[in-house]
C-alpha positions as CSV (number, residue, x, y, z in Angstrom):
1,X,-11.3,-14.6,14.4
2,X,-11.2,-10.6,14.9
3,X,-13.4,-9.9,17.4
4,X,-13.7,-6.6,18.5
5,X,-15.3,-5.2,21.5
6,X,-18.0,-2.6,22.0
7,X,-16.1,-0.3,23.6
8,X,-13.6,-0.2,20.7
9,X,-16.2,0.7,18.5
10,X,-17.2,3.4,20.9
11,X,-13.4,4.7,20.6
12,X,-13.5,4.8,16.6
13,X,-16.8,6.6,17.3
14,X,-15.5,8.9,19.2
15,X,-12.5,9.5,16.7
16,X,-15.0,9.9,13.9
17,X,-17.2,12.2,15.4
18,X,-19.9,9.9,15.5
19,X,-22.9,9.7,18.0
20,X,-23.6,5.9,18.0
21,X,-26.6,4.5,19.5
22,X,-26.2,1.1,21.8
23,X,-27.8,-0.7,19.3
24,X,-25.7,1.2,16.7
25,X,-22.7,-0.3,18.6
26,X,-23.9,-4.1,18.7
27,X,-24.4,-3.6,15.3
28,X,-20.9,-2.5,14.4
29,X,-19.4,-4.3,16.5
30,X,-20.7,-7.4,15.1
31,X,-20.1,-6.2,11.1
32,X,-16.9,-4.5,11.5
33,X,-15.4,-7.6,13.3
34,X,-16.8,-9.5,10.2
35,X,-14.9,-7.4,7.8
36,X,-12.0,-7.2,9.8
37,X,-12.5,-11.5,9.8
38,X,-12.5,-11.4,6.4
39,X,-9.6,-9.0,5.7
40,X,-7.6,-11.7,7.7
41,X,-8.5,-14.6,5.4
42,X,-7.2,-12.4,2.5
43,X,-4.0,-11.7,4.5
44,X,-3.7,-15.9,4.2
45,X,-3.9,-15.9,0.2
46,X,0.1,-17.2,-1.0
47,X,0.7,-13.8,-3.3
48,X,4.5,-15.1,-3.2
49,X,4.0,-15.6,-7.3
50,X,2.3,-12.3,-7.8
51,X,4.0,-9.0,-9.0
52,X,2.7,-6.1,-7.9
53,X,0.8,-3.8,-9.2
54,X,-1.0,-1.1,-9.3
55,X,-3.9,-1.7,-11.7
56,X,-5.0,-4.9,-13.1
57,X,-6.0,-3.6,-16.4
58,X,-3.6,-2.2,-19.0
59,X,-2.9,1.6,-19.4
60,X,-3.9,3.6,-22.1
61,X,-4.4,7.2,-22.5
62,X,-7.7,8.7,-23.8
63,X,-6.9,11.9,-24.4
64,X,-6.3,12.8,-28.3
65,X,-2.3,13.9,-29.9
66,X,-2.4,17.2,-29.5
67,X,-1.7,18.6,-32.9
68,X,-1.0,21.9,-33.8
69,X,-4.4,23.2,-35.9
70,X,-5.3,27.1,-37.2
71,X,-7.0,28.9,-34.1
72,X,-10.3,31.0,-35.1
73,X,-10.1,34.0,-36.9
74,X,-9.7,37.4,-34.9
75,X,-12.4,38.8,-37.1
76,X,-14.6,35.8,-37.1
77,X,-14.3,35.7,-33.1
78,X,-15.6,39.3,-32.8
79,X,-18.1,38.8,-34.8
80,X,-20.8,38.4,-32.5
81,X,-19.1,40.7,-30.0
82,X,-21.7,43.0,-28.7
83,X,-18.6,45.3,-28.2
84,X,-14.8,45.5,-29.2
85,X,-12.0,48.0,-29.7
86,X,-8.6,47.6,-31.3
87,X,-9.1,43.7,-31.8
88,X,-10.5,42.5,-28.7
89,X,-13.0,41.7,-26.8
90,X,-14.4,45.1,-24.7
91,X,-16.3,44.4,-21.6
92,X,-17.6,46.4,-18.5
93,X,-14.8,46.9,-15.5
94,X,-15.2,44.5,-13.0
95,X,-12.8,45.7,-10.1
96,X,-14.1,48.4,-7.4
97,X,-13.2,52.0,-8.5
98,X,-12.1,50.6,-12.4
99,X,-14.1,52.8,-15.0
């Protein structure tokens, strides 16, 4: 059994940053000692037969080929364009001193 102490839960307080009331610290003390009881029984589990791994489910990709397709027309993409010149797009400068 992993029983930790109050004043090492005031230490990983004080390592997190946290302000931790005494009856904050009773508290944690008594549930981290529980996980850290329960993290032991798991260290007890014969995993001698099991390979590991990093995921338990199979990998497979989501994403789509990517396959080469015709782009959008120049002439259709400026359609709606409340301004171009030469082809492409014209907007307003956006860089100090740009005209």
């Amino acid at each position: 059994m992993s029983k930790l102490t109050p004043k090492e839960v005031q230490h990983v307080a004080r390592l997190a940053r946290l302000a931790l009331t005494p009856d904050e610290i009773q508290q944690y003390t008594a549930d981290l000692s529980a996980i850290l009881d329960y993290a032991q029984q798991l260290q007890e589990v014969d995993t001698d037969h099991i390979h590991p791994t990093a995921s338990v489910l199979p990998l497979r990709n989501v994403m789509r080929p990517d396959e080469a397709r015709p782009g959008l027309d120049p002439d259709d993409a400026l359609s709606n364009a409340p301004a171009q010149q030469d082809g492409y797009f014209k907007v307003n400068a956006v860089l100090e001193g740009s005209q």
